[in-house]
C-alpha positions in Angstrom: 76.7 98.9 126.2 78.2 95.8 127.5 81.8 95.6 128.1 82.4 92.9 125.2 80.9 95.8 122.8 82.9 98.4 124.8 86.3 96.2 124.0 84.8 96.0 120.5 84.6 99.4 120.2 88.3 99.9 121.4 90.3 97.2 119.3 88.3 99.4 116.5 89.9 102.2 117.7 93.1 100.4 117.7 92.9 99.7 114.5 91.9 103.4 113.8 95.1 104.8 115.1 97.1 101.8 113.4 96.1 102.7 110.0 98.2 106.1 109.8 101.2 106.0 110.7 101.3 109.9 112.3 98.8 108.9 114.5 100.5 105.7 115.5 103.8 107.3 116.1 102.4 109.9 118.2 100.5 107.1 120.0 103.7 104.9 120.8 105.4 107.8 121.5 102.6 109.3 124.3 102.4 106.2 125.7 106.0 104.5 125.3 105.0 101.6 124.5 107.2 99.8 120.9 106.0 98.4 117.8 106.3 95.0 118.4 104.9 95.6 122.4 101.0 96.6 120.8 100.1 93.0 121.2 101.5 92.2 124.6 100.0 95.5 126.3 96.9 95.0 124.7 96.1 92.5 127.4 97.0 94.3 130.0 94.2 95.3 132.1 93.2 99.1 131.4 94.9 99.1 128.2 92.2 99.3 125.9 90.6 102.0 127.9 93.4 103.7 127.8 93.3 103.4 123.9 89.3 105.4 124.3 90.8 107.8 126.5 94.2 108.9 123.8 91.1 109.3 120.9 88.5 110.7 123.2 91.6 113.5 124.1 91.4 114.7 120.6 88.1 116.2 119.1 89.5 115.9 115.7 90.5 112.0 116.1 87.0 111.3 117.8 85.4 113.1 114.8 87.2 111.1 112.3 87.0 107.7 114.2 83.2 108.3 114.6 82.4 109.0 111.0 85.0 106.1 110.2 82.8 103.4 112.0 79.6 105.3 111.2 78.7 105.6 115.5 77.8 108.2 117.5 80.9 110.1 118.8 79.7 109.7 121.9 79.5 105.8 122.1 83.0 106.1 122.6 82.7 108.2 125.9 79.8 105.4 127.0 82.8 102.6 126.1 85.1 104.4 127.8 83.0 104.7 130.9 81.8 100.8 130.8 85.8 99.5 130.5 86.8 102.1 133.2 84.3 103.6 135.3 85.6 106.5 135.0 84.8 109.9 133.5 86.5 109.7 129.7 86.7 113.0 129.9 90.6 114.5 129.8 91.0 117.1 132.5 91.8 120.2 131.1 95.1 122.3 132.7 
């Protein structure tokens, strides 16, 4: 996956979590960022990984998301990965 499909993937995801508004509130709320500050942090470098990483931390959202874009759920741990490096993954307690 190349990062510009990876960042695809993620304004996608966006999107995904704008479209209800439970799931955007909790969003804002987890990551304290305001309504009107979506636009500005979404250029903020790590932001839109960060987006993968809030869907990839729950199975229900990456189920939903997946069947929503029609993808494999775990292109989004792949995207994830490519934007960050890292393990997507949330570590358990």
């Amino acid at each position: 996956m190349t990062v510009e499909a990876a960042e695809g993937l993620a304004v996608q995801a966006l999107s995904f979590i704008a479209g209800d508004g439970d799931r955007l509130g909790r969003f804002l709320a987890i990551t304290g960022i305001g309504p009107a500050e979506i636009r500005a942090a979404s250029a903020e470098p790590g932001f839109l990984a960060g987006v993968l990483d809030y869907v990839a931390g729950d199975e229900k959202m990456v189920t939903e998301f997946a069947t929503e874009m029609n993808i494999d759920p775990s292109y989004i741990g792949v995207a994830r990965a490519v934007l960050g490096g890292g393990d997507w993954e949330r570590e358990l307690p």
